[in-house]
KEVEXGU-586572 format. One record per residue (C-alpha): residue number from 0; residue in three letters; x, y, z. Coordinates in Angstrom, 3 decimals, padded with zeros to 6 digits, m for minus. Layout:
@pos:NUM, code:Ala, xx:X, yy:Y, zz:Z
...
! end
This chain:
@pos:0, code:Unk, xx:m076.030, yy:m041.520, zz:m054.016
@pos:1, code:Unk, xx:m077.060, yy:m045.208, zz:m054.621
@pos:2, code:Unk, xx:m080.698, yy:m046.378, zz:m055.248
@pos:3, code:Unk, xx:m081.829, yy:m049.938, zz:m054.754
@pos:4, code:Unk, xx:m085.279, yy:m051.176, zz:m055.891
@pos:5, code:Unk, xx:m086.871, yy:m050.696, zz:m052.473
@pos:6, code:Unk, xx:m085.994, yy:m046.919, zz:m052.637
@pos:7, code:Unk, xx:m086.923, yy:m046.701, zz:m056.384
@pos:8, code:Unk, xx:m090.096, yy:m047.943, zz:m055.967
@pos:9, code:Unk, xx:m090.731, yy:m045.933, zz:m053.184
@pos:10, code:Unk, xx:m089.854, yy:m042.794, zz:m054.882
@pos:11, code:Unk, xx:m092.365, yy:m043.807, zz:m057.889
@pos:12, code:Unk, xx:m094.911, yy:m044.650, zz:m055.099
@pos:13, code:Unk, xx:m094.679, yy:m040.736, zz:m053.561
@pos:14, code:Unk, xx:m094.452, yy:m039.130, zz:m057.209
@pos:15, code:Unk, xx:m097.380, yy:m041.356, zz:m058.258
@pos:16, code:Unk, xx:m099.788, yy:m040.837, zz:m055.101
@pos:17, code:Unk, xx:m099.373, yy:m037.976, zz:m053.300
@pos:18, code:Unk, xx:m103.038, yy:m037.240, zz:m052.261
@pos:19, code:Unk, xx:m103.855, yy:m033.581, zz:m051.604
@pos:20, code:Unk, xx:m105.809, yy:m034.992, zz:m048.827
@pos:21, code:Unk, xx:m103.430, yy:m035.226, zz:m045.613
@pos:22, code:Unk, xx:m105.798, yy:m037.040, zz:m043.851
@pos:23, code:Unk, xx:m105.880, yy:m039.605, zz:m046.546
@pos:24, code:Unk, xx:m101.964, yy:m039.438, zz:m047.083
@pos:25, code:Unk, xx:m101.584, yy:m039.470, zz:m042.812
@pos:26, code:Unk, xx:m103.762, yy:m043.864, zz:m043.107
@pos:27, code:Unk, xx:m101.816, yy:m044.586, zz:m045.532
@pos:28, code:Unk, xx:m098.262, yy:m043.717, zz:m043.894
@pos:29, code:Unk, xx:m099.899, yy:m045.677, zz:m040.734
@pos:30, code:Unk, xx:m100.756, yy:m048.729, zz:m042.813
@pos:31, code:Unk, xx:m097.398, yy:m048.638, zz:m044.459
@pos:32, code:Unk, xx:m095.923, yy:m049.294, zz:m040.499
@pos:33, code:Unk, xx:m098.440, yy:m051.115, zz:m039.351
@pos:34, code:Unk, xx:m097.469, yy:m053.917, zz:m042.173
@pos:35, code:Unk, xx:m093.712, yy:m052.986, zz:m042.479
@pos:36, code:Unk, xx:m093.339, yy:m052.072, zz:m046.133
@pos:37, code:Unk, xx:m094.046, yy:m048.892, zz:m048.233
@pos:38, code:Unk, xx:m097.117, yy:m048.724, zz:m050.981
@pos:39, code:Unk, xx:m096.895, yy:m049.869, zz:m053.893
@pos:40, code:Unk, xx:m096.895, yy:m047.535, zz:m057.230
@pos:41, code:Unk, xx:m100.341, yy:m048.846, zz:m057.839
@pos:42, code:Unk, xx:m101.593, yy:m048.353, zz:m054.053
@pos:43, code:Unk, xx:m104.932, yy:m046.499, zz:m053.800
@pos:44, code:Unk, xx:m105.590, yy:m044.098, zz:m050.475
@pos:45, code:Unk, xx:m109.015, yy:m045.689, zz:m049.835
@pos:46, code:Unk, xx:m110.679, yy:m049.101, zz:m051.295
@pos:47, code:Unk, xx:m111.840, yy:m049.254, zz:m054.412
@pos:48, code:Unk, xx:m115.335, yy:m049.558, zz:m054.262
@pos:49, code:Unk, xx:m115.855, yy:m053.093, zz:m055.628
@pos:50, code:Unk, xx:m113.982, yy:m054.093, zz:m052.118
@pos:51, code:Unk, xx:m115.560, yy:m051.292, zz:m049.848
@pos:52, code:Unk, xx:m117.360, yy:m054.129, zz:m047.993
@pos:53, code:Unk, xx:m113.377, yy:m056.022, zz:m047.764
@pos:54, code:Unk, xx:m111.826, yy:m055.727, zz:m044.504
@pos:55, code:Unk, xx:m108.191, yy:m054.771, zz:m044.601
@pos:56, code:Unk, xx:m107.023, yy:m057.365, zz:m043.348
@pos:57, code:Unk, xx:m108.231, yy:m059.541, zz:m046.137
@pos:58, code:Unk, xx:m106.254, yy:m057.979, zz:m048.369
@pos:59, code:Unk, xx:m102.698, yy:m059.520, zz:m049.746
@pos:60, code:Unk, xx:m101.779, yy:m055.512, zz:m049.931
@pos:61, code:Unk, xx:m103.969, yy:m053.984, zz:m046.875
@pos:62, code:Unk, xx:m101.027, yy:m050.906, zz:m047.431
@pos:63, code:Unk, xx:m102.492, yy:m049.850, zz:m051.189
@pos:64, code:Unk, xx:m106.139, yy:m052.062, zz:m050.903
@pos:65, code:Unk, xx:m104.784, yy:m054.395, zz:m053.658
@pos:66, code:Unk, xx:m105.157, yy:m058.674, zz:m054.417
@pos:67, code:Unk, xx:m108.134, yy:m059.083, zz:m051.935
@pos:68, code:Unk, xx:m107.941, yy:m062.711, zz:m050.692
@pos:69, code:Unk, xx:m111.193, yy:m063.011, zz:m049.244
@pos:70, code:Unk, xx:m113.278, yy:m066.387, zz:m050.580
@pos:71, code:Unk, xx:m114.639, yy:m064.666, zz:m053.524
@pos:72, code:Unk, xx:m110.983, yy:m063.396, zz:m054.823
@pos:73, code:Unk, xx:m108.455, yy:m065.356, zz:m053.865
@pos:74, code:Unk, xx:m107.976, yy:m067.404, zz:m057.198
@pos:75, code:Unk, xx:m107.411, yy:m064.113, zz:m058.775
@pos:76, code:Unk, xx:m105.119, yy:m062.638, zz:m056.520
@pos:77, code:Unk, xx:m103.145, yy:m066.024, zz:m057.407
@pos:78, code:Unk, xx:m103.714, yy:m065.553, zz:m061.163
@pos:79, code:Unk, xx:m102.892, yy:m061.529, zz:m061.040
@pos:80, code:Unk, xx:m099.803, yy:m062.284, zz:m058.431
@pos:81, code:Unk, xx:m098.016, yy:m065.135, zz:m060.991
@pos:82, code:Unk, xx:m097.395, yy:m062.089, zz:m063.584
@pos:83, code:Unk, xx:m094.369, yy:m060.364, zz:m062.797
@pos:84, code:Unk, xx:m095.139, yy:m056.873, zz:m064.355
@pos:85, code:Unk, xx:m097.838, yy:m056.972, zz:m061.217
@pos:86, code:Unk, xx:m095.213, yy:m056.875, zz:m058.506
@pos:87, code:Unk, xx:m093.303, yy:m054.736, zz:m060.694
@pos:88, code:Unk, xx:m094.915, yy:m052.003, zz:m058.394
@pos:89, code:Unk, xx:m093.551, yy:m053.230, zz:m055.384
@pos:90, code:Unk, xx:m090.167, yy:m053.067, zz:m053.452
@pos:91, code:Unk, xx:m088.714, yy:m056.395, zz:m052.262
@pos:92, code:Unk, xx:m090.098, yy:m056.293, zz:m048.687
@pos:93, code:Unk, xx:m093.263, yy:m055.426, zz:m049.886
@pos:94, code:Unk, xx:m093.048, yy:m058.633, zz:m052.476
@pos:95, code:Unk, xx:m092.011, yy:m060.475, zz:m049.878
@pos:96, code:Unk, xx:m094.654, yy:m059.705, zz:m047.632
@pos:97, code:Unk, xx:m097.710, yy:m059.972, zz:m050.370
@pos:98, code:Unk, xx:m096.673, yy:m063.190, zz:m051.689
@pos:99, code:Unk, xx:m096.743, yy:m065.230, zz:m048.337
@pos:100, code:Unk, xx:m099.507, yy:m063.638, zz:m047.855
@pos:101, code:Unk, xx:m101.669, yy:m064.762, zz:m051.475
@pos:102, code:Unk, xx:m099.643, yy:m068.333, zz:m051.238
@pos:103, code:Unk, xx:m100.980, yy:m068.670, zz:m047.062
@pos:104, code:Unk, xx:m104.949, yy:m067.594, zz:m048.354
@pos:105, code:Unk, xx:m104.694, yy:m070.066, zz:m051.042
@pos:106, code:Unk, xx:m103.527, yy:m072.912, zz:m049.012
@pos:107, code:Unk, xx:m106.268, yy:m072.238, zz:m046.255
@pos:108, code:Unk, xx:m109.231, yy:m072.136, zz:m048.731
@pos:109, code:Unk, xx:m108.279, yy:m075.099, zz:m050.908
@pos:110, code:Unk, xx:m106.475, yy:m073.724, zz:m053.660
@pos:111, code:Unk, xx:m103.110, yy:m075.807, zz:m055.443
@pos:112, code:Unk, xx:m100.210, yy:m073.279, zz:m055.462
@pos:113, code:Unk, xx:m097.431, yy:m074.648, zz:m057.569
@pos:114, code:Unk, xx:m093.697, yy:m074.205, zz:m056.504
@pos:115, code:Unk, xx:m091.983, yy:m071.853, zz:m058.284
@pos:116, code:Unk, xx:m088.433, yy:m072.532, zz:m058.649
@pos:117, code:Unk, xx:m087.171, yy:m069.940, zz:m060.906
@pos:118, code:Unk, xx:m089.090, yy:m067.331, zz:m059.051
@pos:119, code:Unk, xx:m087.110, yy:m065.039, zz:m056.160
@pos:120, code:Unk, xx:m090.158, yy:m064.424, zz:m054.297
@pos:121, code:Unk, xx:m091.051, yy:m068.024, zz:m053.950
@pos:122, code:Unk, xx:m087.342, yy:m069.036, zz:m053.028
@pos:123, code:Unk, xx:m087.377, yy:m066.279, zz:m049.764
@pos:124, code:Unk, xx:m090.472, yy:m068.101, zz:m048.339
@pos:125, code:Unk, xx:m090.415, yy:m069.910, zz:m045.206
@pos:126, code:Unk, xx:m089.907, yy:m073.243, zz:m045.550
@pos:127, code:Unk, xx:m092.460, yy:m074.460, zz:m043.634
@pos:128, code:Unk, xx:m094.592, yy:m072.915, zz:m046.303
@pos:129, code:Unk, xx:m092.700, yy:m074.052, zz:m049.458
@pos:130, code:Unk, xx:m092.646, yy:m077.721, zz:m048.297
@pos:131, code:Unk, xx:m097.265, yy:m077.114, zz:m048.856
@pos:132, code:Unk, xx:m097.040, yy:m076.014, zz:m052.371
@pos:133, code:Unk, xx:m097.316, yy:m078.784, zz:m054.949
@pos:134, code:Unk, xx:m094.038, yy:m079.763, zz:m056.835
@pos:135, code:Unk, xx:m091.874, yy:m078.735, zz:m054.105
@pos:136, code:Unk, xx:m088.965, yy:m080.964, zz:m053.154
@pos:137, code:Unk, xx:m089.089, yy:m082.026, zz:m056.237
@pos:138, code:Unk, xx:m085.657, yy:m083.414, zz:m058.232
@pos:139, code:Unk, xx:m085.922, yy:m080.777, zz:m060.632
@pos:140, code:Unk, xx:m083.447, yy:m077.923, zz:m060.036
@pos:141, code:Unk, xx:m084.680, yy:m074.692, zz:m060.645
@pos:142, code:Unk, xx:m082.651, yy:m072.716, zz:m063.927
@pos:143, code:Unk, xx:m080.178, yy:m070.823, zz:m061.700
@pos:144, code:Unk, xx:m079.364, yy:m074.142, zz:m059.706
@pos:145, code:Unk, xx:m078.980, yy:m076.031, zz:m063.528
@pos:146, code:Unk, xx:m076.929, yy:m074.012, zz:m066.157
@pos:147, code:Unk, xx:m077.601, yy:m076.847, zz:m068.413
@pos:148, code:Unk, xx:m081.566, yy:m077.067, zz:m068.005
@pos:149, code:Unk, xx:m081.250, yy:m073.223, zz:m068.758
@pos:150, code:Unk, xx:m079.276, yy:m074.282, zz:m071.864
@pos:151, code:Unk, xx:m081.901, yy:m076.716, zz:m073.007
@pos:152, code:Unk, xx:m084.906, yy:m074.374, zz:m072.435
@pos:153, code:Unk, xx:m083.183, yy:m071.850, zz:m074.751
@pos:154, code:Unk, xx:m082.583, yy:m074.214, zz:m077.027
@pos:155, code:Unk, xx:m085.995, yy:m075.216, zz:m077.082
@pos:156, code:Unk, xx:m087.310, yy:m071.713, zz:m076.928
@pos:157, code:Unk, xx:m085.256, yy:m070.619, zz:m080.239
@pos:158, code:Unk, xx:m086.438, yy:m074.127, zz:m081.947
@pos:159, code:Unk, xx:m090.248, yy:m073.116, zz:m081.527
@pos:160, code:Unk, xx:m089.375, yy:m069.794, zz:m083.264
@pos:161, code:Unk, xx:m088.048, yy:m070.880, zz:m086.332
! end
């Protein structure tokens, strides 16, 4: 048998939250199709109560309640989102999925999203999207596109260390 990431995290999602509740566990299955990826290891069954007053829809994660892009959070969902060990919890469609959705809140309420070339998740956007966040289109290739900007960044990296 083969796993992938998708059915890794999926497994770590069941093991981490299965809710003795099967009302509970019975939304969250219908949330996971309803948006077309599974929950995320971190995924809680009902809102946290901070965001009880959040509709679901104005989450970036309405499967687990998670990066609420409403006015008020937005920014943070931007700033949480940017760290990697934060998506770390979800498979690739779900990534896929939660970072259109931060990027698309951003955009709409005035916030600068910066391209990110070296990141996967911001390479699979549309490009419709990509062509609104600042720096894209840009000259500069991203590190996988440029062995030797990759060369000089190490080389810079392992300067600053010594």
């Amino acid at each position: 048998m083969t796993y992938n990431e998708e059915s890794i995290a999926e497994f770590y999602g069941f093991m981490s939250f299965c809710s003795a509740d099967p009302a509970l566990e019975e939304r969250m299955r219908s949330r996971e199709k309803k948006y077309g990826y599974k929950r995320g290891s971190n995924a809680s069954f009902t809102k946290p109560g901070e965001y009880k007053d959040i509709p679901e829809n104005s989450f970036a994660d309405p499967v687990g309640y998670n990066y609420p892009i409403d006015d008020e959070h937005v920014r943070a969902a931007v700033t949480y989102w940017s760290h990697i060990g934060h998506r770390r919890a979800y498979g690739p469609t779900a990534r896929a999925f939660i970072t259109e959705r931060i990027i698309k809140a951003a955009l709409a309420k005035g916030v600068t999203v910066r391209w990110q070339p070296d990141d996967p998740d911001y390479r699979g956007l549309p490009e419709p999207l990509k062509k609104r966040l600042e720096g894209y289109g840009d000259s500069k290739k991203s590190f996988l596109e440029d062995p030797d900007r990759f060369k000089a960044y190490c080389h810079e990296l392992t300067r600053k260390r010594m």
